[in-house]
Legacy VTK file of the C-alpha trace (Angstrom):
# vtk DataFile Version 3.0
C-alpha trace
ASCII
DATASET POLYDATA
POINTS 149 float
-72.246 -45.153 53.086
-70.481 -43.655 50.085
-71.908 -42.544 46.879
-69.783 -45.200 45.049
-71.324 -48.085 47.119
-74.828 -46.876 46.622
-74.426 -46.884 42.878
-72.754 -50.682 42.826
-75.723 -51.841 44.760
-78.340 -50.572 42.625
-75.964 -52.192 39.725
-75.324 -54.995 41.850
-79.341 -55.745 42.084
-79.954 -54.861 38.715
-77.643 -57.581 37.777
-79.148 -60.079 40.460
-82.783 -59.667 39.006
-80.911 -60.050 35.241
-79.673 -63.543 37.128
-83.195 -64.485 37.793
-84.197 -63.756 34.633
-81.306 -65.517 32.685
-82.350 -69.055 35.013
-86.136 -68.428 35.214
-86.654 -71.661 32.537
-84.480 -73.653 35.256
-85.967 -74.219 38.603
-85.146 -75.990 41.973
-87.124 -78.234 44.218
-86.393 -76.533 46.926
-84.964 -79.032 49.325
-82.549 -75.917 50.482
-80.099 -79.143 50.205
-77.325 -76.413 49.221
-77.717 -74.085 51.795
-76.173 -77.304 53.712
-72.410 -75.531 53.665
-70.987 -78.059 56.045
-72.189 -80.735 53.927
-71.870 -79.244 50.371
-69.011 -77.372 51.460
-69.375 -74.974 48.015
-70.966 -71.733 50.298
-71.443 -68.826 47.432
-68.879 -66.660 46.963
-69.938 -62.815 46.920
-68.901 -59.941 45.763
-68.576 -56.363 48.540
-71.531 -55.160 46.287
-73.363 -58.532 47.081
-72.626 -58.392 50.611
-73.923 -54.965 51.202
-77.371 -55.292 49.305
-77.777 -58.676 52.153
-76.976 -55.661 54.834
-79.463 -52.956 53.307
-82.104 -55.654 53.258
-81.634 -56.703 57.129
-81.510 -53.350 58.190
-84.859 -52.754 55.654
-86.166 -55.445 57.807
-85.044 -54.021 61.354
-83.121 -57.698 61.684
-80.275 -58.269 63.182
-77.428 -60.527 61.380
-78.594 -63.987 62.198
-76.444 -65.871 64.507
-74.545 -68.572 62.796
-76.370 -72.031 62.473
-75.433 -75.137 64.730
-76.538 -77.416 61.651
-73.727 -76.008 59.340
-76.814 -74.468 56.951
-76.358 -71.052 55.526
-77.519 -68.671 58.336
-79.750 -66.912 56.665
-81.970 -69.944 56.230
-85.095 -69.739 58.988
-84.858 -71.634 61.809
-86.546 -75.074 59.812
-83.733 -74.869 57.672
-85.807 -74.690 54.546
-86.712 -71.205 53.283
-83.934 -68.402 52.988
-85.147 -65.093 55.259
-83.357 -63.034 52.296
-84.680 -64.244 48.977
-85.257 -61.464 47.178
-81.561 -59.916 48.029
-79.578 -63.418 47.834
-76.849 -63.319 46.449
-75.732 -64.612 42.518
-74.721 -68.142 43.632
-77.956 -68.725 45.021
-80.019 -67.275 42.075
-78.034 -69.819 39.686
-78.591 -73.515 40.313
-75.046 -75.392 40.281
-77.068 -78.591 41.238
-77.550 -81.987 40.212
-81.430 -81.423 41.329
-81.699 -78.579 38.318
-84.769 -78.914 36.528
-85.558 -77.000 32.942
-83.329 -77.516 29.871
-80.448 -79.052 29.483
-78.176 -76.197 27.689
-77.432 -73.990 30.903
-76.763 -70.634 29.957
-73.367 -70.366 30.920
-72.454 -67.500 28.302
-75.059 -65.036 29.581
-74.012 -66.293 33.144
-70.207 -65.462 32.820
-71.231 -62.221 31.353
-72.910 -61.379 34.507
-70.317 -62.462 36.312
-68.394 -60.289 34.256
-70.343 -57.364 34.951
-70.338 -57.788 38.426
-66.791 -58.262 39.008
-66.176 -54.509 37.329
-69.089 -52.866 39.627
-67.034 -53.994 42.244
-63.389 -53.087 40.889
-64.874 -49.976 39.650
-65.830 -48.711 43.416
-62.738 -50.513 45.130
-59.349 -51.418 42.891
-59.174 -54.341 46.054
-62.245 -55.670 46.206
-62.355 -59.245 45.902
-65.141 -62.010 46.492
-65.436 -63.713 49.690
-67.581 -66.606 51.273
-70.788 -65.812 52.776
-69.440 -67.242 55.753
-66.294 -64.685 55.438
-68.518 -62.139 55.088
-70.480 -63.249 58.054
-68.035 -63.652 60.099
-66.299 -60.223 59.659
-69.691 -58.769 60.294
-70.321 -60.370 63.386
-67.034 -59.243 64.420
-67.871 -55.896 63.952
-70.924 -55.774 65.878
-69.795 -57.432 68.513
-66.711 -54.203 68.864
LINES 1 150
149 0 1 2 3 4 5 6 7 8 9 10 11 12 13 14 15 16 17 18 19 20 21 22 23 24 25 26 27 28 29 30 31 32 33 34 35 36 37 38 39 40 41 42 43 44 45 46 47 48 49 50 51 52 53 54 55 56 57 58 59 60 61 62 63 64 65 66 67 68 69 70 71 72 73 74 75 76 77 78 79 80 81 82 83 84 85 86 87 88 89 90 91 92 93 94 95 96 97 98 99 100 101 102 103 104 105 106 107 108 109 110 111 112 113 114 115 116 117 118 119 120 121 122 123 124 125 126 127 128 129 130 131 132 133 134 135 136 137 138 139 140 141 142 143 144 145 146 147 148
């Protein structure tokens, strides 16, 4: 892997953990109701960067990319359907709870969030003048296709 991508995935995390923090007075039940993508059908949108800290994590596990789910559910969910297998590594959209079963204050912090967003968006444009965001599912889908070549 380049030297570029290294450095946007130790930025990328550092600004994953800064996600945490900015939502850790908000919290989730845990239902793992959106990681539903057929039903919700709002699957997070990442960022190369994002995509290849999910990679260095499977293959920091010795796991292969999970098959795709018959359910609909994010595939990275365990085979319950409840708990995500890549917590620590998920990506943005899952660290920041567009919900309606948010708990914690009511004032969201939508300024710090954009300025994440922000942030992240110029890691990535910063290593690759075309990178752009793509589904998880995109980005599943394109791996799959590559291992399977």
């Amino acid at each position: 892997m380049q030297l570029a991508w290294r450095r946007a995935m130790t930025e990328t995390r550092a600004i994953l953990e800064k996600a945490s923090a900015t939502w850790s007075r908000h919290g989730c039940p845990g239902t793992s109701e959106c990681c539903q993508l057929a039903v919700t059908r709002r699957p997070p949108w990442l960022w190369p960067s994002e995509w290849k800290v999910l990679e260095a994590r499977l293959e920091k596990d010795r796991r292969p990319l999970p098959p795709v789910r018959a359910d609909g559910g994010c595939p990275f969910l365990d085979a319950a359907g409840t708990r995500c297998t890549v917590y620590e590594s998920r990506p943005f959209g899952c660290r920041t709870f567009f919900c309606h079963r948010i708990t914690g204050p009511t004032k969201l912090p939508a300024d710090e969030t954009n300025a994440l967003l922000d942030r992240l968006r110029a890691v990535n444009v910063a290593t690759d003048d075309d990178a752009v965001p793509h589904s998880i599912l995109e980005w599943h889908t394109a791996s799959a296709d590559r291992e399977t070549k």
